[in-house]
C-alpha positions in Angstrom: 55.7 80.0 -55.6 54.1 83.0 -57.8 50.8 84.3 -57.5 48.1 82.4 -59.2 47.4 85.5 -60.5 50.2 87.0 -62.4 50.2 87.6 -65.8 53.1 87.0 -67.3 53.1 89.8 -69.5 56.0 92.4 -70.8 53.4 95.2 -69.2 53.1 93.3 -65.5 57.0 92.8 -65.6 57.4 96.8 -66.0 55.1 97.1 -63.3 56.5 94.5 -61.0 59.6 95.8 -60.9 58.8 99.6 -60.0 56.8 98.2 -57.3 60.2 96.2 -56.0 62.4 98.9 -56.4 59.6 101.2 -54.7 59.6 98.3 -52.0 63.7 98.3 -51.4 63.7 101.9 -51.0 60.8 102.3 -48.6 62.4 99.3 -47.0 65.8 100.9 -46.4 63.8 103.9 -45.0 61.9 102.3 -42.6 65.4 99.9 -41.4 67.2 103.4 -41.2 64.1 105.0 -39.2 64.2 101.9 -37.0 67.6 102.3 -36.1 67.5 106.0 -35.2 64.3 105.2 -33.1 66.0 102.7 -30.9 68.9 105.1 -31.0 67.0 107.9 -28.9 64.8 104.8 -27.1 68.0 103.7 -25.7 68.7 107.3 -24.8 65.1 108.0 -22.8 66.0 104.5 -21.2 69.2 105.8 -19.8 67.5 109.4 -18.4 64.6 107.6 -17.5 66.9 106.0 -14.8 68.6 108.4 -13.4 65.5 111.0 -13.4 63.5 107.2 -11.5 66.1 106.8 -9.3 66.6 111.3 -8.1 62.7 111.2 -7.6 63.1 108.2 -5.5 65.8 109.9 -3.4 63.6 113.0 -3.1 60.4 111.4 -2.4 62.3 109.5 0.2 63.7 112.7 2.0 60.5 114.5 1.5 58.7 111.2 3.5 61.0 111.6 6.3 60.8 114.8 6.5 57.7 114.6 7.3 57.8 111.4 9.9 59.7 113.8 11.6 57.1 116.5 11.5 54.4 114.3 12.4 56.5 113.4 15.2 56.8 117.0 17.1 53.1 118.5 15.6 49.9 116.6 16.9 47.8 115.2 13.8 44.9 118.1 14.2 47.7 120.8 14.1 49.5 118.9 10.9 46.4 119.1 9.2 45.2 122.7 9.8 48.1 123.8 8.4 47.9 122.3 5.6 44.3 122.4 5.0 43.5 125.4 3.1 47.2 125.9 0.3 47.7 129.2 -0.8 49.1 128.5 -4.0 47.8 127.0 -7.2 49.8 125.1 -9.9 48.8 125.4 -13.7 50.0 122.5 -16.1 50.9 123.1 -20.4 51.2 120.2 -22.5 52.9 120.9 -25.7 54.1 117.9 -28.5 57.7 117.4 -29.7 58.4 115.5 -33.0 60.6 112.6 -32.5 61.0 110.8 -36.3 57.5 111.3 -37.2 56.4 110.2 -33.3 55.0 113.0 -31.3 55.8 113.0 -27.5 54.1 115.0 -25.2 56.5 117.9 -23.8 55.3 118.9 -20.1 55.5 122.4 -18.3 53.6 124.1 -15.4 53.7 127.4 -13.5 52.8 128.4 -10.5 49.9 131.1 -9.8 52.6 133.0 -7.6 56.2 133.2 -8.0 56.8 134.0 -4.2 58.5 131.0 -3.2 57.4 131.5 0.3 53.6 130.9 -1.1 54.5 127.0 -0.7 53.9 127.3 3.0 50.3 127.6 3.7 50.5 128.0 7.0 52.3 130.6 9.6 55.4 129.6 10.8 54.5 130.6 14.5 52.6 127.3 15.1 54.5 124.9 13.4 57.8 123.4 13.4 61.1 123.4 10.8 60.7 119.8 9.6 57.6 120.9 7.9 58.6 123.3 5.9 61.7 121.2 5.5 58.8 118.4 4.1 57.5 121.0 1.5 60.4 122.4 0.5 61.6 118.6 -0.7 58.3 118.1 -2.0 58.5 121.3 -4.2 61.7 120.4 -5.6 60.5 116.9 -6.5 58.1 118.0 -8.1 59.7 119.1 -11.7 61.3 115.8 -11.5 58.4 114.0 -11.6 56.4 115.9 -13.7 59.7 115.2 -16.0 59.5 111.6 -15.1 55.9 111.4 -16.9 57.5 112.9 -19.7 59.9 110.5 -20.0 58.3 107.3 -19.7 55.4 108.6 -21.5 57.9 109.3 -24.7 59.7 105.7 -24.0 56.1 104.4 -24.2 55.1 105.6 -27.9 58.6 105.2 -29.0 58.1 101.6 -28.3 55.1 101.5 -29.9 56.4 102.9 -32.9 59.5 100.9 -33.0 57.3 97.8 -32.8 55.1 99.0 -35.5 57.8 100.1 -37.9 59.7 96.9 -37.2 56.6 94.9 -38.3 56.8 96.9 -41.4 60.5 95.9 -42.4 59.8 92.5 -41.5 56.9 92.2 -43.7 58.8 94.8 -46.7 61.9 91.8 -46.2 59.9 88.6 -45.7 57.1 88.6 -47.9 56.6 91.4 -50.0 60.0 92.1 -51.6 60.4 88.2 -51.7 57.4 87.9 -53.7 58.3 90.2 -56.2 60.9 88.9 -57.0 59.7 85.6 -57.7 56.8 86.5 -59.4 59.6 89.1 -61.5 61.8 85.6 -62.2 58.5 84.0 -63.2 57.8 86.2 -65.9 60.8 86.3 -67.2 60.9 82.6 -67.2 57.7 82.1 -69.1 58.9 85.3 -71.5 62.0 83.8 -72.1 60.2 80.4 -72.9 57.7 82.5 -75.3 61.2 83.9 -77.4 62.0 80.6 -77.3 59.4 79.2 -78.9 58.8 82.0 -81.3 61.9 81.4 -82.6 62.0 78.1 -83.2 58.5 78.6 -85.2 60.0 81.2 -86.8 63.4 79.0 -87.8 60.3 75.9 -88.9 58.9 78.1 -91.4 61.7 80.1 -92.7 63.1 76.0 -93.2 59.5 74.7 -95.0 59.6 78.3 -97.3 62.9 77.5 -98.1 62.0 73.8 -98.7 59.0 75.1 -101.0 61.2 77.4 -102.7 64.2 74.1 -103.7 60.6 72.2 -104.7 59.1 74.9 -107.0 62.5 75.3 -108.5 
C-alpha cells in the first residue's frame, strides 16, 4: 500500500524515481560487498583452523615438556630459575583495511635479539627438558599472537557482514519495494488526471461545437 503521504505529483515522481535508482545501485553495492566479505570470512575461517589447531600442538609439547622438567628439578629449583627473565617483549598494533573493515595487524619484538636471552637461568643447575619447555614456548608464541589476530579479524568481519546484510535486506524488502509502489501509484493517479482532462477537454470542445451548429 503507498504512503499516506505521497503526493501524487509530476515533481514527487521525478524525485521518487532518482531515489529508486539511487536505492538499486547502492543495493547492488552493498550485495557485491557482502559477497566479497564472506569471501575472505571464509578464508580467516579456514587459517583460523589450522593456526587453532599448530598452537594446540605446540602448547601441548611445550606442557610436556615441562611435566618432564618438573619431574627431574625440585619445585624451589624450577622456580628460581625462572623467577627473575632476562628478556622483555614489546607488542605493535597496527590496522589493515579489509572492504572498509579495519582489522587489527599484530607484531612484537623482543628487547634482545640473542636467542639465548630466553633462558633466564644458567644451564649448570638445571636440566635439558627446560630449556626444551621454553624453547617450545617461544616458538608458540608468534602463533598465538597470530591466532588473536585472526579471530579477532573473523570477529569484526562478522560483525560487518551482519550489519551490511541487514542493509540489503532492508534496500530489497522495504525500501526499494516501497518505491516502487508509491512510483506505480503516482503514475496511476497521473494517468487517471490525463484521463480526465481529456475527457473535459473532448465535453467542451463537443458543447463549443454544439454552440457554434446553434448560433448558426
Amino acid at each position: 500500500m503507498p504512503s499516506a503521504t505521497v503526493n501524487p505529483t509530476r515533481m514527487e515522481l521525478t524525485r521518487l524515481k532518482g531515489r529508486l535508482k539511487t536505492a538499486v545501485r547502492g543495493h547492488k553495492l552493498l550485495k557485491d560487498k557482502r559477497d566479497e566479505l564472506m569471501k575472505q570470512f571464509l578464508e580467516i575461517v579456514r587459517k583460523n583452523r589450522e593456526l587453532r589447531a599448530k598452537v594446540e600442538k605446540g602448547l601441548e609439547e611445550a606442557n610436556a615438556a615441562f611435566t618432564v622438567a618438573s619431574a627431574v628439578m625440585s619445585p624451589e629449583m624450577l622456580e628460581q630459575a625462572l623467577l627473575y627473565p632476562k628478556q622483555s617483549v614489546e607488542l605493535d598494533m597496527q590496522l589493515k583495511n579489509i572492504m572498509s573493515v579495519d582489522v587489527p595487524v599484530y607484531s612484537f619484538h623482543t628487547k634482545n635479539e640473542d636467542p639465548s636471552e630466553i633462558y633466564p637461568y644458567g644451564f649448570a643447575q638445571t636440566s635439558g627438558e627446560l630449556d626444551t619447555a621454553l624453547d617450545a614456548l617461544n616458538r608458540v608464541f608468534r602463533d598465538m599472537l597470530e591466532l588473536a589476530e585472526v579471530e579477532k579479524t573473523m570477529q569484526l568481519l562478522a560483525e560487518d557482514i551482519e550489519k551490511t546484510r541487514r542493509r540489503v535486506n532492508a534496500l530489497e524488502y522495504v525500501m526499494i519495494p516501497n518505491f516502487q509502489q508509491n512510483i506505480r501509484y503516482i503514475t496511476m493517479k497521473l494517468d487517471e488526471n490525463e484521463r480526465g482532462n481529456i475527457t473535459r477537454l473532448m465535453k467542451v470542445k463537443d458543447m463549443v461545437l454544439q454552440d457554434a451548429h446553434d448560433f448558426k
